[in-house]
C-alpha positions as CSV (number, residue, x, y, z in Angstrom):
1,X,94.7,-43.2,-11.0
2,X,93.1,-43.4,-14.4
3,X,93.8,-41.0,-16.8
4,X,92.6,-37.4,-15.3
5,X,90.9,-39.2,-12.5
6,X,92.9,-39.4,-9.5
7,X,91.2,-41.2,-6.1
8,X,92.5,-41.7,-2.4
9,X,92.0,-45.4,-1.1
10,X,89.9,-43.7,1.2
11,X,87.8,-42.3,-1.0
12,X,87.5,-45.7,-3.0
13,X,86.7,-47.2,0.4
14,X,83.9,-44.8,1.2
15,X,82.4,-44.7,-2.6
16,X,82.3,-48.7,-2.6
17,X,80.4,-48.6,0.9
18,X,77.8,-46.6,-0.3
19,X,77.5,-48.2,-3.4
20,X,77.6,-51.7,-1.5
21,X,74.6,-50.1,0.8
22,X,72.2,-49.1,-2.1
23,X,73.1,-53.3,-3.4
24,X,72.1,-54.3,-0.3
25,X,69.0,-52.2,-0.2
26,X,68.4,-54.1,-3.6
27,X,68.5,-57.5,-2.4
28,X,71.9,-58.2,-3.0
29,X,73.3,-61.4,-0.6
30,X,75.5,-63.9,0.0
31,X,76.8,-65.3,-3.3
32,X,73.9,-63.8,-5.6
33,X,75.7,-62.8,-8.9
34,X,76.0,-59.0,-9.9
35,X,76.9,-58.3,-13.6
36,X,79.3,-55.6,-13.6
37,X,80.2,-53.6,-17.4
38,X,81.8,-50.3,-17.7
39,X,84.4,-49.3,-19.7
40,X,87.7,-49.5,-17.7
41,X,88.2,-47.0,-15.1
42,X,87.7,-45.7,-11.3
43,X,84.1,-46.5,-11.4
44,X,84.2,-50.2,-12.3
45,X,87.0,-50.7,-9.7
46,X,84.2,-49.8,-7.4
47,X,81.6,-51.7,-8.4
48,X,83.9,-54.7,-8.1
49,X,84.5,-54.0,-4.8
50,X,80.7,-52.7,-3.7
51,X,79.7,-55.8,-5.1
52,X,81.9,-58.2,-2.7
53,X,81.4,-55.7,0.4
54,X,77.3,-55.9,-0.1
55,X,77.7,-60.2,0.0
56,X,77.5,-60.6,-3.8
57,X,79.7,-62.0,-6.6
58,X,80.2,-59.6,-9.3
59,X,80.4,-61.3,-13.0
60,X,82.9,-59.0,-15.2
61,X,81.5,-58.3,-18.6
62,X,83.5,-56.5,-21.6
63,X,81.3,-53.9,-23.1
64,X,83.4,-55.0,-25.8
65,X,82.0,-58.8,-26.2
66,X,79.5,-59.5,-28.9
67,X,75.6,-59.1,-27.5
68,X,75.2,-62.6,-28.0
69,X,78.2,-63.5,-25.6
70,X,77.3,-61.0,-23.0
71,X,73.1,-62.4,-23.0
72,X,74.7,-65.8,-22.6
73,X,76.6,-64.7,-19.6
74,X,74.4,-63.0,-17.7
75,X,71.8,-65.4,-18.4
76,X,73.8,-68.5,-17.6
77,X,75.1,-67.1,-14.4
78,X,72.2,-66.3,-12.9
79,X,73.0,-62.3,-12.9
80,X,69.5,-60.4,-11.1
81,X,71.5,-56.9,-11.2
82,X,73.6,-55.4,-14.1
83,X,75.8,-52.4,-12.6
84,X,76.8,-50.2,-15.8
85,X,76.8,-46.5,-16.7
86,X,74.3,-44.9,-18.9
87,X,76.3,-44.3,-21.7
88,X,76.5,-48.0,-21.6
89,X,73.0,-49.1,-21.1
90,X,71.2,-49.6,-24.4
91,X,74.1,-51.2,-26.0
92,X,74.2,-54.1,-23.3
93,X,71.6,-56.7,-24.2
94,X,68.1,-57.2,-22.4
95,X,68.2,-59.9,-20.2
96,X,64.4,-60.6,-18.5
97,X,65.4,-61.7,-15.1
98,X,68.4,-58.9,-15.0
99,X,67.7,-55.3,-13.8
100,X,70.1,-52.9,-15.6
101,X,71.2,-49.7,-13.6
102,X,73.2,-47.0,-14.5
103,X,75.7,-46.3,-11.8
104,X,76.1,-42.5,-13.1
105,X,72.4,-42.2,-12.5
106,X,72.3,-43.1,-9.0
107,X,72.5,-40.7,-6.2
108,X,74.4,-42.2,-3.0
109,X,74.0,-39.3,-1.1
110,X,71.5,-41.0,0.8
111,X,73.8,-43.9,1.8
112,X,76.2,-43.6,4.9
113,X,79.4,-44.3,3.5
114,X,80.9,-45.5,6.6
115,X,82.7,-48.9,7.5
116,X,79.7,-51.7,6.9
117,X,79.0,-53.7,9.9
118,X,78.1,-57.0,7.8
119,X,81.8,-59.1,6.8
120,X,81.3,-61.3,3.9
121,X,82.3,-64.7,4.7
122,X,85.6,-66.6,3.4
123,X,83.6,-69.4,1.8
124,X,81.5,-66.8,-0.2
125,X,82.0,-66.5,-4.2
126,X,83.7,-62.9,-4.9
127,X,83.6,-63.3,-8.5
128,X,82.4,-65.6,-11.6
């Protein structure tokens, strides 16, 4: 629950999974970091979790932080992907190597939000 939003694990588990599905469709693997910035609510708890079910490591960053801190961040990390909504996404620095998408924008339909057959692996990084 966050504020008026109110969502069943299930519901989490299915939203993650096809979020996770369009990541992987992106390229997303083993250990490749994911920059992840939303203000807090439902739909950053999902990326986080897309993020680890697709293979990837998702990198937290504060909408909040100066630009300069957030550029350094997803540049020193390695970030490819920057998960974000699109009120969010002109105030987040450019980064060249890091492709910005607005979560809000997407549609999943397309994406079977069933169980995901790949398992990330223990050794794997989950988050930077």
């Amino acid at each position: 629950v966050h504020g008026g939003t109110r969502v069943s694990f299930a519901e989490l588990d299915a939203r993650s999974n096809q979020l996770a599905r369009y990541l992987m469709g992106q390229g997303v693997k083993a250990d490749q970091v994911v920059g992840v910035s939303f203000e807090r609510g439902v739909t950053m708890v999902e990326a986080f979790i897309a993020v680890m079910k697709a293979g990837g490591a998702f990198l937290p960053l504060d909408p909040g932080y100066p630009a300069d801190r957030l550029r350094y961040m997803l540049e020193d990390s390695g970030a490819s992907l920057l998960l974000t909504s699109s009120d969010l996404i002109d105030t987040l620095p450019s980064v060249e190597a890091v492709n910005p998408i607005a979560v809000d924008e997407l549609s999943l339909d397309d994406f079977a939000y069933g169980i995901l057959n790949e398992e990330p692996h223990p050794d794997q990084l989950a988050y930077v």
